[in-house]
ROPAZA-81264 format. One record per atom (N, C-alpha, C, O): residue number from 1; residue in one letter; atom name; x, y, z. Coordinates in steps of 0.05 Angstrom, whole numbers, plus 5000, padded with zeros to 4 digits. Atoms other than C-alpha are relative to their C-alpha. Layout:
REM residues N
REC pos code site   xx   yy   zz
REC NUM    A   CA    X    Y    Z
...
//
This chain:
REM residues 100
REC pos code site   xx   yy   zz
REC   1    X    N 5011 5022 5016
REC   1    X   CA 8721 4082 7214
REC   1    X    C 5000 4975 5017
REC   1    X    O 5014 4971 5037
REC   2    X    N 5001 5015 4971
REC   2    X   CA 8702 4026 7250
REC   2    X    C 5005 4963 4981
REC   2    X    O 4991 4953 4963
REC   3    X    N 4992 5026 5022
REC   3    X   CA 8731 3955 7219
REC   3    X    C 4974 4985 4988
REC   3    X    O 4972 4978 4965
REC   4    X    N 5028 5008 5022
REC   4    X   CA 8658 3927 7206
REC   4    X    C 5002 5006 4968
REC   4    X    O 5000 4993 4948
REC   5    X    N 5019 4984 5027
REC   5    X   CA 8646 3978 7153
REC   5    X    C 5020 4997 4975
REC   5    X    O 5014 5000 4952
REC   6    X    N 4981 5006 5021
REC   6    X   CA 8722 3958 7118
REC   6    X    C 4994 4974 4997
REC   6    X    O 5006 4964 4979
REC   7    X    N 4994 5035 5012
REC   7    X   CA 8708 3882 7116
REC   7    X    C 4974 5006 4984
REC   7    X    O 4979 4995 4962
REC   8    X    N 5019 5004 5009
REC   8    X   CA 8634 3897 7089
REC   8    X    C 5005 5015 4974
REC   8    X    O 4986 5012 4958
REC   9    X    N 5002 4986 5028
REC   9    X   CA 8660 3942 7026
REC   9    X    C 5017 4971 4996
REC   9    X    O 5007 4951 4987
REC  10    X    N 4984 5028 5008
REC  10    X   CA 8712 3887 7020
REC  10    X    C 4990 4984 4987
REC  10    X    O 4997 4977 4964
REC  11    X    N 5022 5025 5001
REC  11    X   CA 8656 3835 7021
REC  11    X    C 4987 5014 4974
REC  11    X    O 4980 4997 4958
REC  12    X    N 5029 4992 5016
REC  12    X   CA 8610 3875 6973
REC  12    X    C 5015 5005 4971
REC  12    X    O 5003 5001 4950
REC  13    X    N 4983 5001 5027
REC  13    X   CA 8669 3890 6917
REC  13    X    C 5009 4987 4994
REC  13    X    O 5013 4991 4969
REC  14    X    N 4989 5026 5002
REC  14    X   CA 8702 3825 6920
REC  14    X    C 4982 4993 4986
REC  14    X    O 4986 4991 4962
REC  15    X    N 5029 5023 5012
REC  15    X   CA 8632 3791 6904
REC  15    X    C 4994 5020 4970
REC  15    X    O 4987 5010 4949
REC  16    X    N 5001 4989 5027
REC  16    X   CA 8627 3844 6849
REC  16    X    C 5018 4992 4975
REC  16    X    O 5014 4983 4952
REC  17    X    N 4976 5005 5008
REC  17    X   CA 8692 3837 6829
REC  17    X    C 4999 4962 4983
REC  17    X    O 5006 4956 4960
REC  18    X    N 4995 5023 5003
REC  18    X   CA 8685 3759 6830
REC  18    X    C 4972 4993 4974
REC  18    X    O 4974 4975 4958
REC  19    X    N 5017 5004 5007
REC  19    X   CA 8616 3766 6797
REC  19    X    C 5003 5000 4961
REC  19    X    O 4992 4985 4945
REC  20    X    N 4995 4989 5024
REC  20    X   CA 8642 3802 6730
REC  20    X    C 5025 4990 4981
REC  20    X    O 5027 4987 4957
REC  21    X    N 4980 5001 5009
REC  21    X   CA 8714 3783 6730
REC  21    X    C 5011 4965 5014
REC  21    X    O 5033 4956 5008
REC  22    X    N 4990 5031 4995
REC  22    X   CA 8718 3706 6763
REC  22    X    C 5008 5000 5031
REC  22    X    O 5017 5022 5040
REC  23    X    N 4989 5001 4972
REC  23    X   CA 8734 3686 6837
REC  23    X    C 5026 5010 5017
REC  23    X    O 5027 5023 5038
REC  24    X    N 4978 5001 4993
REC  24    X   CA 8801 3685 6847
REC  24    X    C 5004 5031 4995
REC  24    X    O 5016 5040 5014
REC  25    X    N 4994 4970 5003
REC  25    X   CA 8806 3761 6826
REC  25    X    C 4984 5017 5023
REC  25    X    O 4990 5038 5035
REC  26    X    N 5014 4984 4973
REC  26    X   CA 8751 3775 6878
REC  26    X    C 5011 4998 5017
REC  26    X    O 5015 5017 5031
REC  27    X    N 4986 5000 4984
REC  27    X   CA 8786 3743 6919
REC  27    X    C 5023 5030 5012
REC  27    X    O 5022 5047 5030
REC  28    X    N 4989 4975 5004
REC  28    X   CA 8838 3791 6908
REC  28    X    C 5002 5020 5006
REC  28    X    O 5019 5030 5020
REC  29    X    N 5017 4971 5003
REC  29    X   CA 8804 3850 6899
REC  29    X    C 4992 5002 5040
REC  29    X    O 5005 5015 5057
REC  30    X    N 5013 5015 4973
REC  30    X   CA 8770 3826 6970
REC  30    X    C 5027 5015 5026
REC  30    X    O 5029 5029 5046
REC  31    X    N 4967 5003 4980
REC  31    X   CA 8843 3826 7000
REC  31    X    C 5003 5021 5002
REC  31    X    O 4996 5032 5024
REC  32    X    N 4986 4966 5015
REC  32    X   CA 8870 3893 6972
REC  32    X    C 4974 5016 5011
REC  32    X    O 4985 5038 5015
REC  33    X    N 5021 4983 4992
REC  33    X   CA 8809 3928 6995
REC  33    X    C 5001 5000 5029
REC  33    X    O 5001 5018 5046
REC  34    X    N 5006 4998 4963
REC  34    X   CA 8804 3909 7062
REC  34    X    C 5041 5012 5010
REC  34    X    O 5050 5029 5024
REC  35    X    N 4967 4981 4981
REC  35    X   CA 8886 3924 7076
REC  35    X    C 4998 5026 4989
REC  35    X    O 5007 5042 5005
REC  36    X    N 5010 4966 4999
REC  36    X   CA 8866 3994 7047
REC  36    X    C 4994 5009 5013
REC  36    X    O 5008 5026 5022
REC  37    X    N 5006 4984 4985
REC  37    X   CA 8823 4014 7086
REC  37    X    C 5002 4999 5035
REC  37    X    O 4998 5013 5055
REC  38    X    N 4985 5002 4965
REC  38    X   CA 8848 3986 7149
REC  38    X    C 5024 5017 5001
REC  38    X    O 5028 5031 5021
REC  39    X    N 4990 4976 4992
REC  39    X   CA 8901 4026 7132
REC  39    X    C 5002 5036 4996
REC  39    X    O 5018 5053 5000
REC  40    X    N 5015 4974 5005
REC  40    X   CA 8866 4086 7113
REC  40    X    C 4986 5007 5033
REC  40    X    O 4975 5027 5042
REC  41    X    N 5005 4995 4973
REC  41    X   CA 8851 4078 7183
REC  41    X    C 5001 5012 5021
REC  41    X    O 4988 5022 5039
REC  42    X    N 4981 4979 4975
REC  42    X   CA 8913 4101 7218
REC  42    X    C 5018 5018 4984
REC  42    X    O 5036 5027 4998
REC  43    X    N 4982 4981 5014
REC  43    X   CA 8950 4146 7165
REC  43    X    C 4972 5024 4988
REC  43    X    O 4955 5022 4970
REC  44    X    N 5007 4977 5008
REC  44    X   CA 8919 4211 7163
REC  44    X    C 4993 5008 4977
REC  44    X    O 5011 5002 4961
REC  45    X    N 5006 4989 5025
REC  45    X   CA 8888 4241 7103
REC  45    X    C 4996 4985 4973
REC  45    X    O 4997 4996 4951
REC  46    X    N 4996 5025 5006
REC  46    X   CA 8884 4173 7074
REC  46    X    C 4978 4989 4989
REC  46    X    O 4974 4977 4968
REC  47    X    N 5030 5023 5007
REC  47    X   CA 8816 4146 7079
REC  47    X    C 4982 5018 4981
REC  47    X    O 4966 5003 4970
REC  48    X    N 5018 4992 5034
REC  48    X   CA 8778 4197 7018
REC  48    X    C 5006 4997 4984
REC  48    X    O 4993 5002 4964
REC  49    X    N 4984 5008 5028
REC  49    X   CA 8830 4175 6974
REC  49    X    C 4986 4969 4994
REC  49    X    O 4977 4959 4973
REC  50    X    N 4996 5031 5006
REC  50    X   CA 8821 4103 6982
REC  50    X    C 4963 4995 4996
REC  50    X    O 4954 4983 4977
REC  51    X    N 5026 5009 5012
REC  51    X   CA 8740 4102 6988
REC  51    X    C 4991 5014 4973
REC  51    X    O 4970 5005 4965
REC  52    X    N 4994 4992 5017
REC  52    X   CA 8750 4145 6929
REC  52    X    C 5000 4976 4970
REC  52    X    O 4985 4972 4951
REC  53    X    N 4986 5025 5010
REC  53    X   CA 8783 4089 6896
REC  53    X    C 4977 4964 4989
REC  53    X    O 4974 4949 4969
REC  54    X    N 5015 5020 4999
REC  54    X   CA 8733 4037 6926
REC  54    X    C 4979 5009 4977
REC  54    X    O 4974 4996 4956
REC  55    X    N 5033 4998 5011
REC  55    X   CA 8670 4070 6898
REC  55    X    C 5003 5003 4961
REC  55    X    O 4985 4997 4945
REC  56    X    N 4995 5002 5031
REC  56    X   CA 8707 4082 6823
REC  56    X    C 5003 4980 4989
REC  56    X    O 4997 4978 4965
REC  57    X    N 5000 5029 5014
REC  57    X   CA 8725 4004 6819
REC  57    X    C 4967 4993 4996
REC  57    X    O 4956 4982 4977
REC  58    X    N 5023 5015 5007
REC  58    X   CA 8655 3992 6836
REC  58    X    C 4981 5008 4985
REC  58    X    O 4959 4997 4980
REC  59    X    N 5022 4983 5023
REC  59    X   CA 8622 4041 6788
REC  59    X    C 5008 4989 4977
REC  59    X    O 4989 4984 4962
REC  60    X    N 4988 5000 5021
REC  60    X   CA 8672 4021 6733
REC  60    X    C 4993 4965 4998
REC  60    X    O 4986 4958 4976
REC  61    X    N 5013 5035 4998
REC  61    X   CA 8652 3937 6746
REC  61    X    C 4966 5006 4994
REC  61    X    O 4955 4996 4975
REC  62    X    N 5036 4997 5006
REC  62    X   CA 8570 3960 6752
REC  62    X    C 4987 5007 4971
REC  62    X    O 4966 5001 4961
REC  63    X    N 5014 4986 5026
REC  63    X   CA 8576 4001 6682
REC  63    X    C 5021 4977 4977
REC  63    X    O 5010 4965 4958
REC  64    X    N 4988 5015 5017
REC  64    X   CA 8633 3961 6647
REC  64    X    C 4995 4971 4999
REC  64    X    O 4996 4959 4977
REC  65    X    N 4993 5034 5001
REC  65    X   CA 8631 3885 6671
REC  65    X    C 4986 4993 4984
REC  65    X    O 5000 4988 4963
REC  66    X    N 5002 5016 5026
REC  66    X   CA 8592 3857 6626
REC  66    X    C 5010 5005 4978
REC  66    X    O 5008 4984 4966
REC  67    X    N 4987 4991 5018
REC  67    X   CA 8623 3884 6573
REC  67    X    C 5034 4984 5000
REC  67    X    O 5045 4967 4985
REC  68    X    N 4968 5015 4998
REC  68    X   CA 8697 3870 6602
REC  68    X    C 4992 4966 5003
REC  68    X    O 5010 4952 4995
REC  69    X    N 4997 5025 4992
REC  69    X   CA 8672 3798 6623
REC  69    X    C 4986 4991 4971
REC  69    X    O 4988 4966 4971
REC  70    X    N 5011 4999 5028
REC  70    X   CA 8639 3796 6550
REC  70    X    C 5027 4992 4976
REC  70    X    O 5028 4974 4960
REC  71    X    N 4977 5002 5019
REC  71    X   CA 8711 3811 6514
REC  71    X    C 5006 4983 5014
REC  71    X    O 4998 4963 5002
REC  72    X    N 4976 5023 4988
REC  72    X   CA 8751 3764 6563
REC  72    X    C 4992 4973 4993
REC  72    X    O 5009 4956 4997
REC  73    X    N 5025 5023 5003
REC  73    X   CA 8699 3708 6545
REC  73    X    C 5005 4982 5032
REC  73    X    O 5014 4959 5034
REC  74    X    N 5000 5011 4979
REC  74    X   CA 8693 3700 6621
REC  74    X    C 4970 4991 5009
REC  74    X    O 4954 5008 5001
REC  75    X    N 5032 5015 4999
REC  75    X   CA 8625 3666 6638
REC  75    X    C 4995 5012 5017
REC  75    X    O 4972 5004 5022
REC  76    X    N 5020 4989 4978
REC  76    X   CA 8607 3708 6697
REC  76    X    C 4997 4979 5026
REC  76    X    O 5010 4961 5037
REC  77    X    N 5012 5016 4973
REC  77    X   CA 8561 3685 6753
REC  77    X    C 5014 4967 5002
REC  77    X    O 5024 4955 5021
REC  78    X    N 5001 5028 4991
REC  78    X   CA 8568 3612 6727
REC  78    X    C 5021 4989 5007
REC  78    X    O 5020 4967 5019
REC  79    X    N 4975 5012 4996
REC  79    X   CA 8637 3602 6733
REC  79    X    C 5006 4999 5027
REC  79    X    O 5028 4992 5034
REC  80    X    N 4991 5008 4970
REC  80    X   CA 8625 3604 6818
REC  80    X    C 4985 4973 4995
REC  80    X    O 4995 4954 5006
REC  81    X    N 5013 5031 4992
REC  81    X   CA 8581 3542 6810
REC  81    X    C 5007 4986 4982
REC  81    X    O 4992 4968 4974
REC  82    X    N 4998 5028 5028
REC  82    X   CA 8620 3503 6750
REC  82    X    C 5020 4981 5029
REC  82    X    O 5021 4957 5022
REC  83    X    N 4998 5025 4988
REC  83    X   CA 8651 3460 6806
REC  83    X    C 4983 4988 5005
REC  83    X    O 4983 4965 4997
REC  84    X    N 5022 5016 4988
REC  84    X   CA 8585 3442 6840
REC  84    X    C 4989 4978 4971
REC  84    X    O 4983 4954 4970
REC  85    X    N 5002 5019 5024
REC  85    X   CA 8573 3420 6768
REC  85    X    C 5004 4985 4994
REC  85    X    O 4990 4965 4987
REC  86    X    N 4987 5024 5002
REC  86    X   CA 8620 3385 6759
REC  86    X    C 5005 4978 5014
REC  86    X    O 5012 4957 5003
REC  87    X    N 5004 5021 4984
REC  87    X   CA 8617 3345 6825
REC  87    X    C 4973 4987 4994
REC  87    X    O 4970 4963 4999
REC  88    X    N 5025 5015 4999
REC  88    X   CA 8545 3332 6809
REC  88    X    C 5002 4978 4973
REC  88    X    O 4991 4956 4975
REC  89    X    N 4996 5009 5028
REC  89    X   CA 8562 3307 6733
REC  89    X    C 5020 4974 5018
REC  89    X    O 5014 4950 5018
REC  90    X    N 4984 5030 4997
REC  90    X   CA 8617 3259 6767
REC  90    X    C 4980 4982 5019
REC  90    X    O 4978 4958 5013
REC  91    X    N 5024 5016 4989
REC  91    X   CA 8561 3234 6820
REC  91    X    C 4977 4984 4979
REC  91    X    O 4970 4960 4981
REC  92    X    N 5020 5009 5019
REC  92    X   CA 8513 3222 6768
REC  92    X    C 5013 4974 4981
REC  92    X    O 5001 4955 4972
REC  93    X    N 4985 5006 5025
REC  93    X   CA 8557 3195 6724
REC  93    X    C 5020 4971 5018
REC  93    X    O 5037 4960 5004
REC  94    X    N 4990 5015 4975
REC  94    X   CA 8584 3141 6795
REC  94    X    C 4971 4981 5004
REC  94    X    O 4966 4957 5009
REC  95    X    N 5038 5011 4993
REC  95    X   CA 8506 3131 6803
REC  95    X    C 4995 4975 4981
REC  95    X    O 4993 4950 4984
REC  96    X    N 5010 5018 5029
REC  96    X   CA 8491 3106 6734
REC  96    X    C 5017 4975 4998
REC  96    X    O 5006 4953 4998
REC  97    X    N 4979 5022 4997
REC  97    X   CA 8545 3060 6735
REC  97    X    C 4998 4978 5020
REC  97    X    O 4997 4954 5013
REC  98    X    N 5018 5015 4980
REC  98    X   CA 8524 3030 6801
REC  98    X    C 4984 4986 4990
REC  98    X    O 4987 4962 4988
REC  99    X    N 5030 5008 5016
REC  99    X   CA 8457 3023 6766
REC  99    X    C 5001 4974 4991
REC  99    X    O 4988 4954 4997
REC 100    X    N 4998 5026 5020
REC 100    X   CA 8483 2974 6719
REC 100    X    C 5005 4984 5011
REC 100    X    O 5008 4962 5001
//
């Protein structure tokens, strides 16, 4: 296995992960994935368990997340851009004030 192909599942379940269930868990998720399969790397008999593993979180996030991010009342996508939001709401809101 060649480390590309463990940072790019990393990268691609994290962002799932983060998409359904919030950042900080992709984060996470992100983390824990990639030291898997790096060391699914060098321990023998190792690495069909773990992409095993990968491809059932990411089936179980593709068919469940909305659903789980539905009960948790987690907002999904928008909750990566409620800072930008909120920096733009305090700019605006710095602007107007100016104004006056």
């Amino acid at each position: 296995m060649c480390y590309g192909e463990g940072v790019i599942a990393a990268i691609v379940l994290g962002a799932l992960t983060a998409w359904y269930l919030g950042v900080r868990l992709g984060v996470i998720v992100a983390a824990i994935t990639f030291g898997a399969l790096l060391l699914a790397a060098f321990v023998p008999g190792m690495t069909m368990t773990v992409y095993a593993l990968v491809i059932a979180w990411a089936a179980a996030l593709y068919f469940l997340g909305p659903k789980i991010s539905k009960a948790t009342n987690k907002p999904g996508a928008s909750s990566m851009f409620s800072p930008l939001n909120q920096a733009t709401a305090w700019a605006k809101k710095l602007w107007d004030r100016a104004a006056k």
